[in-house]
C-alpha positions, 0 to 999 in steps of 0.5 A: 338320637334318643334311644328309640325302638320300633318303627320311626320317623327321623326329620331334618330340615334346613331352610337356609341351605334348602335341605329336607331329609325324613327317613321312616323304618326300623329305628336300628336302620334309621340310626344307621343311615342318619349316622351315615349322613352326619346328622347324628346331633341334627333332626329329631327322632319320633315313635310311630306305630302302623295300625291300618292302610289306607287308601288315597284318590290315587290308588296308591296304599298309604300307612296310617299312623296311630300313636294311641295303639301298640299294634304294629301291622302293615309294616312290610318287610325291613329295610335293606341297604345293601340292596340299594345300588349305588351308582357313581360316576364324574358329573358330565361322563353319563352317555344318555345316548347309549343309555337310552340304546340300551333299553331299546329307545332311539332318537327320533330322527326329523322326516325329509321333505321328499319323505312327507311329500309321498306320505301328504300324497297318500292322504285323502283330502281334509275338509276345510278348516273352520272358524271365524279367524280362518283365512285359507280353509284348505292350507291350514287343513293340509299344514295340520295333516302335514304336522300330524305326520310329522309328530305322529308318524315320524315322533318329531316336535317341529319341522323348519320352515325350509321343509314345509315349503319343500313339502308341501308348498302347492298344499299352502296355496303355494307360499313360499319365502316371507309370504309363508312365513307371514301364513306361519306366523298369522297360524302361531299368534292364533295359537295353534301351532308353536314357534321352536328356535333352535341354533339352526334356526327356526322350527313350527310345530301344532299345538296339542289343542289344534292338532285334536280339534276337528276344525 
């Protein structure tokens, strides 16, 4: 690197071995890290100097440069590596689990059929759904309100066909088996609810746009 004082930016980039490194700061510190990295004889190195902040549509304040002008301001405090944690652990050895324990987020945990039968009970009667590619008003009005308990109340994305039946059968017109299979599926190609295949088999979930819509 040239010997450059101030506030600068160092840039390296590597399009065959998709590598992109840019580093702004306090040239000292910049040095400092572009040694660390290697890159020592890579990159360029360039002066910056910050006259103003602007602002963008996001809020967010943004440094201007202005490389016509000494004045140096809103620069911020230097940077300090030493503050920067690091964090090292054989790939593989993280435990997401207990890590999202820690900051107080469980695993949502699939709702029972018993557990949605009693919670569809609780519920006042939905009006008809609507729209020309209905076939059963009230079963897909009783499948949506039974998917919005499950992604709403209970934080899960799909339930099995299994349930649905278990649950809510005598909602749906009393479908079991392949005949609410065929119901899910005729629902799925209109799009509004969504097929999940997992290792157990497979799972049904409303889409975002059904589930909101007042039809």
């Amino acid at each position: 690197m040239a010997e450059i004082t101030g506030y600068v930016r160092y840039r390296f980039r590597s399009d065959d071995d998709d590598i992109d490194v840019m580093l702004e700061g306090d040239a000292d510190w910049v040095k400092s890290i572009v040694s660390e990295l290697g890159l020592t004889k890579l990159g360029w190195t360039m002066p910056l100097a910050v006259t103003r902040t602007d602002l963008s549509n996001s809020g967010i304040s943004s440094p201007v440069m202005d490389d016509s002008s000494d004045e140096v301001m809103d620069m911020g405090p230097e940077p300090d590596p030493s503050r920067i944690p690091v964090v090292r652990r054989p790939i593989g050895e993280l435990d997401l689990k207990k890590k999202l324990d820690e900051v107080g987020i469980e695993k949502p945990i699939p709702p029972t059929a018993d557990q949605l039968r009693e919670q569809l009970e609780e519920l006042e009667t939905p009006h008809p759904a609507q729209g020309p590619m209905v076939k059963d008003p009230m079963a897909e009005a009783w499948l949506k309100e039974l998917l919005r308990l499950v992604v709403r109340k209970h934080g899960t994305t799909a339930i099995t066909t299994e349930t649905i039946a278990l649950a809510a059968s005598d909602y749906l017109g009393d479908r079991e088996g392949m005949e609410l299979e065929l119901f899910l599926e005729s629902l799925f190609r209109a799009g509004k609810i969504v097929k999940v295949h997992g290792g157990d088999g497979v799972g049904w979930g409303p889409s975002p746009a059904w589930l909101a819509s007042g039809l």
